[in-house]
NUMI-613765 format. One record per residue (C-alpha): y, x, z. Coordinates in pm, whole numbers, plus 32768, in hexadecimal, padded with zeros to 4 digits. Last residue first. Layout:
% NUMI-613765
YXZ...
//
This chain:
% NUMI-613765
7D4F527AB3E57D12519BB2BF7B9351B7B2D57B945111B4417C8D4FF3B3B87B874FB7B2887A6D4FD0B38A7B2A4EB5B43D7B114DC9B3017C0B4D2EB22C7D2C4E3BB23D7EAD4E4AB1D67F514F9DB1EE80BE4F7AB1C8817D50AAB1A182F1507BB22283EE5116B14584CF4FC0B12F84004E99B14183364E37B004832E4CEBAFC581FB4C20AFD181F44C5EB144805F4C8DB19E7FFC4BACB2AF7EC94B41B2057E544CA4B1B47E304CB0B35A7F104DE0B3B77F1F4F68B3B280934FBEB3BE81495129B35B829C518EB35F83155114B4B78487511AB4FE84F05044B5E185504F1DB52C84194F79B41883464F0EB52984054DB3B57983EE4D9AB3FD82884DACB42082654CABB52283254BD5B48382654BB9B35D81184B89B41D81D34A36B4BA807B49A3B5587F394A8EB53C7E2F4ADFB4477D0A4B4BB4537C574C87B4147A9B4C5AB40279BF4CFBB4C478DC4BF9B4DD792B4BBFB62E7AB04B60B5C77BB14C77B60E7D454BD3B6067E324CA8B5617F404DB6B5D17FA54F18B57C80B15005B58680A65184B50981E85269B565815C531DB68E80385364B5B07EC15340B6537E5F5456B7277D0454BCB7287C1354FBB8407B07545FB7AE7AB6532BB8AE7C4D534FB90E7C8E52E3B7787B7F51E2B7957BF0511DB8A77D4E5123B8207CEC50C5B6DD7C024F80B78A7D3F4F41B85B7E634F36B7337D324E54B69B7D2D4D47B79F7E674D21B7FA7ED94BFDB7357DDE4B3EB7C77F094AD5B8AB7F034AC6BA387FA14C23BA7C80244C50BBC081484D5DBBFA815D4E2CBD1B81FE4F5EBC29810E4FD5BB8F7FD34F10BB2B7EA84FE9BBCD7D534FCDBB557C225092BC1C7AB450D0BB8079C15172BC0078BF51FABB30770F51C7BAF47758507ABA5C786A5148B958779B514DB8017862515DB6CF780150F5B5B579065016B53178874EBDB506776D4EC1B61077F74F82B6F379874F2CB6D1791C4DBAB6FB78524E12B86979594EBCB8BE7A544DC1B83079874CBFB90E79C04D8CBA537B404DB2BA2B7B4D4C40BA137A514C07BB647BA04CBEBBF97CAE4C00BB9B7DEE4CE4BB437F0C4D65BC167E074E4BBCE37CBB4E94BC4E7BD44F30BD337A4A4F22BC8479744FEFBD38781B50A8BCEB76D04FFABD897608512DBDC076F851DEBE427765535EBDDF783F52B9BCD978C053ABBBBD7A355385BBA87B095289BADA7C68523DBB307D465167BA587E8D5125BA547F6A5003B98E80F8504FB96F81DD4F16B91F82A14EB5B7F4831C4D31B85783574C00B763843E4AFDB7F183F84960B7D182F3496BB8EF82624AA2B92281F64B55B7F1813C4C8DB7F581684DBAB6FA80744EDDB740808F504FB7897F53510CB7C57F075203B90C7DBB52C9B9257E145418B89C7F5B54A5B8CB805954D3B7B9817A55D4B85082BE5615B91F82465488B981831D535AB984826251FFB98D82DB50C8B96283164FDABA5B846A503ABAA684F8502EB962843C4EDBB8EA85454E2DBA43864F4E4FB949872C4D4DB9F686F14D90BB45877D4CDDBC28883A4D70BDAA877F4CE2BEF588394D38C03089AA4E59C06788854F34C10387A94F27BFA286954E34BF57865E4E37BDE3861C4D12BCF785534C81BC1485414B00BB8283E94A8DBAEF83AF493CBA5D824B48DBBAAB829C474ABA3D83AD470FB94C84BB4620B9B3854644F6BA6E843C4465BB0083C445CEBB8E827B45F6BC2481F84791BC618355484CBC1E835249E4BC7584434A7DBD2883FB4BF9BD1B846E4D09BE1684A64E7DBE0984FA4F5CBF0D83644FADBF3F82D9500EC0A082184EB5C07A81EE4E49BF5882A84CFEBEF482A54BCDBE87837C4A97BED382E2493BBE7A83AC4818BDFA834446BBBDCD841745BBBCF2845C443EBD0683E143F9BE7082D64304BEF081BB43A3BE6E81E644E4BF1081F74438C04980B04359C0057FD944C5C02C8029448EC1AC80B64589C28D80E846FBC256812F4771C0DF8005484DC0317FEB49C1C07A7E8149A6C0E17F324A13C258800E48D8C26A814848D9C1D182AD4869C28A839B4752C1B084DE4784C14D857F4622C0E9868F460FBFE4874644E5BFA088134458BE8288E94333BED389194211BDFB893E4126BF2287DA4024BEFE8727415DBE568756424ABF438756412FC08285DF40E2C017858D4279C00886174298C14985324184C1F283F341E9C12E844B4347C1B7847D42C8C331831C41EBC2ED826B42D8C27B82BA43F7C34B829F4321C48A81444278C44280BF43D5C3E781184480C51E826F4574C50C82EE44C1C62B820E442DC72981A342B7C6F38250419CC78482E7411FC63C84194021C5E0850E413CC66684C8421BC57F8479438BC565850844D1C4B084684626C4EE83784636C3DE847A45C3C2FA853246FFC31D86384787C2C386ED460EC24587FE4676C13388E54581C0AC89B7454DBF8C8A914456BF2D8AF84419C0888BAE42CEC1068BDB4372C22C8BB64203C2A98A6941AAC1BD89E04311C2228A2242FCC38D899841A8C3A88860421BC2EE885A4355C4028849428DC52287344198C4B3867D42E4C43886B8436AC594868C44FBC59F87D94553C5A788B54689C59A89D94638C46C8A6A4718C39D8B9C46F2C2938BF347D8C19B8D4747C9C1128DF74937C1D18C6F49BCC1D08CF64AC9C0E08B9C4BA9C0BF8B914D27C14B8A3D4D2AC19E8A4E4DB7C2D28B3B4CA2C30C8A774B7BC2A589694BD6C3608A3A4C0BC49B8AA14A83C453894D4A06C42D88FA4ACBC57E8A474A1CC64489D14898C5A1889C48EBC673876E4922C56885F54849C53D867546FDC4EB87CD4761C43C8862466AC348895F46DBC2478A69460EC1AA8AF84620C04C8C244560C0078C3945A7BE988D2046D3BDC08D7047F2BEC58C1647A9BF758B3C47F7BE688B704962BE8E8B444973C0158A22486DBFC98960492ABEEA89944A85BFBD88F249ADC0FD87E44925BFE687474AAABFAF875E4AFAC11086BA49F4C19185B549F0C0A385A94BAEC0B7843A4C0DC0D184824C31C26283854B1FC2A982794B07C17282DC49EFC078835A4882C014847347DBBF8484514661BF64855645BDBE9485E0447BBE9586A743E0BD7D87C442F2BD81887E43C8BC85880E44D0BBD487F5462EBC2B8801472CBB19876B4762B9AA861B474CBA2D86044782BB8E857448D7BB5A86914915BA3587AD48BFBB33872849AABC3587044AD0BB4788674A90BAD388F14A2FBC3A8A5349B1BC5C896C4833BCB089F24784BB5E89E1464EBB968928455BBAB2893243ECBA638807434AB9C5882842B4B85F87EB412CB89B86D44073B79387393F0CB77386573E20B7F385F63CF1B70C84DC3DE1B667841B3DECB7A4840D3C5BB7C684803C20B94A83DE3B9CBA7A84C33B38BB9584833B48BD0984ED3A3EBDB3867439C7BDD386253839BE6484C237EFBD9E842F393FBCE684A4399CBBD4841139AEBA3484743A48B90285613A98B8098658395FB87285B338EEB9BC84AF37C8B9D08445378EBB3B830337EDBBFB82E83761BD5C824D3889BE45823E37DEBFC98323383EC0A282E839D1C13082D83A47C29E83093BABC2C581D33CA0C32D82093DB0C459814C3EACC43980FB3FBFC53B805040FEC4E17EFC4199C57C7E7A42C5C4EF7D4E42F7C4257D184452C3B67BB544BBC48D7B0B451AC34E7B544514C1C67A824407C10A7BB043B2BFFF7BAC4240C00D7AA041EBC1377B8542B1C2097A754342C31A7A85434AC4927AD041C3C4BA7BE84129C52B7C2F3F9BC4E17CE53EDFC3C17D09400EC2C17E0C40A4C20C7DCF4189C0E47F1142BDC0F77E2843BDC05E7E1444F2C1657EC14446C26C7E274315C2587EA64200C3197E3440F0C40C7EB83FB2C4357F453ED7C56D7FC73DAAC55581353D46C5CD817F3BD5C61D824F3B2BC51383BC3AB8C5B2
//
């Protein structure tokens, strides 16, 4: 048998390196090297042979196929009972994959794939397995939330080699590991939760996923950035990545997708945490938007797209004479050096002067804007609280501001507007380029070039 060597790991980037030494020479992050064990397999020498299509190793080796000899195979979904968990995952959970759910503790993971499970259980052998919870807590769970646990299986181990012989003798479909931070192997000396030990007892799941068919979810803990503890190679080894959101104090939650294999990237799914767990919401427009007794100044409705759904959300904007000599900039759901360019833009290109203000930007709701999209909803926002002026509750807008001042456009402008029209906006200012050729309904379209154009047509 090979003698084990030693390496040393990355956490932050996964590089491995022969010896320790303070600094990764891949990424340059500090004191991240830990040690892991490796033991190498022997190999007989590589004798290329002739295969139909391509080319094999001697005695079964690795074969090397022409692309256009392999025929394409449609994946198979399931259906998880979950609307807004189905469209997050793209279409619902296929099979073989592994997906890594991630978030703040208490956001709702467990809670959100214990209701998946009771559901999915009546149909597949679905088996979940507690790292963190007694088999006597996941079972009060269950009951205060009212879920059938009559076909759902639970298991309370932390041994990966334990747990793949459970899976392969359950002969589970579906499986649930809460969390991978907790799970070890017997092949390592290190602690659990260390690098060596998450990698390893995820690479070690995710090679019996796609060697049975089975689809496995791992929940994995955050560190205090936000990202997912343990090394960046994790989220490389899995098919999707899925972050829960949430302000704190808020009911409402959003799953959003950051790697998917199997679908569009920065899907968004919403739901609502109630006493009986997580409930979806399907209109999740209504909750964002705003419902005053009357048009306030400083707040500007725009149409944001996350993923393949378009969204009607509620921009705010607070601007106040700054007894500093620096004034702020607070922007919170948007990027902050943004909100300082369109300043500067809505200066020079609009006239108005705001470097002796302070300026705050809320997105309602706890939701992140990461689309240029925003950019003019903001600037009229901004401008409307500058001169304490309401804009129309019924008045939309969205486009892209460049520094010359100029309105671009954005991806699916169309559906946008008919997302407005939906809900009953009459009036949309918009890049010219996005402009529906068609009239929709009663809604007034206001297409602009320039942001002096969308000042004027206030």
């Amino acid at each position: 048998m090979a003698k084990a060597k030693t390496a040393y790991v990355c956490s932050e980037c996964g590089a491995s390196h022969a010896k320790w030494q303070g600094q990764c020479e891949a990424c340059g992050a500090w004191n991240t090297l830990t040690e892991f064990r490796v033991t190498p397999t022997s190999a007989g020498p590589a004798v290329a042979v002739a295969v139909r299509g391509g080319y094999a190793g001697a005695a079964g080796g690795a074969v090397v196929t022409r692309l256009d000899r392999v025929a394409a195979a449609s994946e198979t979904r399931l259906g998880v009972g979950i609307a807004e968990f189905d469209r997050v995952l793209g279409g619902g959970l296929v099979e073989g994959s592994v997906v890594l759910i991630g978030g703040d503790p208490g956001i709702g993971k467990s809670t959100l794939l214990l209701q998946t499970l009771a559901g999915l259980g009546r149909e597949r052998r679905c088996l979940y397995v507690s790292g963190e919870e007694s088999l006597a807590q996941l079972a009060n769970r269950a009951s205060r939330l009212g879920l059938d646990t009559a076909a759902l299986d639970a298991l309370a181990e932390t041994c990966v080699e334990r747990i793949a012989e459970s899976i392969v003798a359950h002969q589970a479909r579906v499986v649930v590991v809460d969390s991978i931070q907790t799970i070890w192997t017997e092949l390592l000396t290190a602690a659990p939760g260390s690098v060596s030990q998450v990698r390893e007892a995820a690479a070690r799941l995710t090679r019996l996923a796609k060697e049975t068919g089975t689809s496995i979810f791992l929940v994995g803990h955050v560190t205090k950035e936000g990202g997912i503890a343990g090394p960046r190679v994790l989220e490389h080894m899995v098919d999707a990545v899925l972050y829960f959101e949430g302000e704190s104090g808020s009911r409402f939650r959003v799953l959003r997708a950051f790697k998917n294999r199997f679908g569009a990237v920065n899907e968004l799914g919403v739901f609502a945490m109630t006493d009986k767990g997580l409930r979806e919401v399907p209109n999740p427009s209504a909750i964002f938007l705003a419902h005053h007794a009357r048009d306030q100044p400083g707040s500007a409705i725009m149409v944001t797209r996350e993923g393949t759904r378009p969204l009607l959300i509620e921009v705010q904007a607070l601007v106040d004479a700054s007894p500093l000599a620096n004034p702020r900039r607070v922007t919170l759901g948007l990027e902050q050096n943004r909100l300082a360019m369109l300043l500067a833009v809505l200066h020079r290109h609009g006239g108005i002067a705001a470097y002796d203000q302070d300026v705050f930007v809320n997105v309602v709701g706890g939701i992140r804007v990461q689309e240029t999209a925003a950019d003019l909803p903001v600037l009229l926002a901004v401008l409307s609280s500058f001169r304490d002026r309401p804009l129309s509750r019924k008045l939309v807008a969205f486009g892209e501001v460049g520094l010359s001042g100029e309105i671009r456009p954005v991806p699916n402008g169309e559906e946008r507007v008919r997302e407005a029209a939906t809900h009953g906006f009459t009036r949309v200012i918009l890049p010219r380029a996005n402009a529906p050729k068609k009239k929709l309904g009663e809604l007034e379209l206001v297409p602009v070039d320039t942001l002096a154009e969308a000042i004027t047509a206030l």
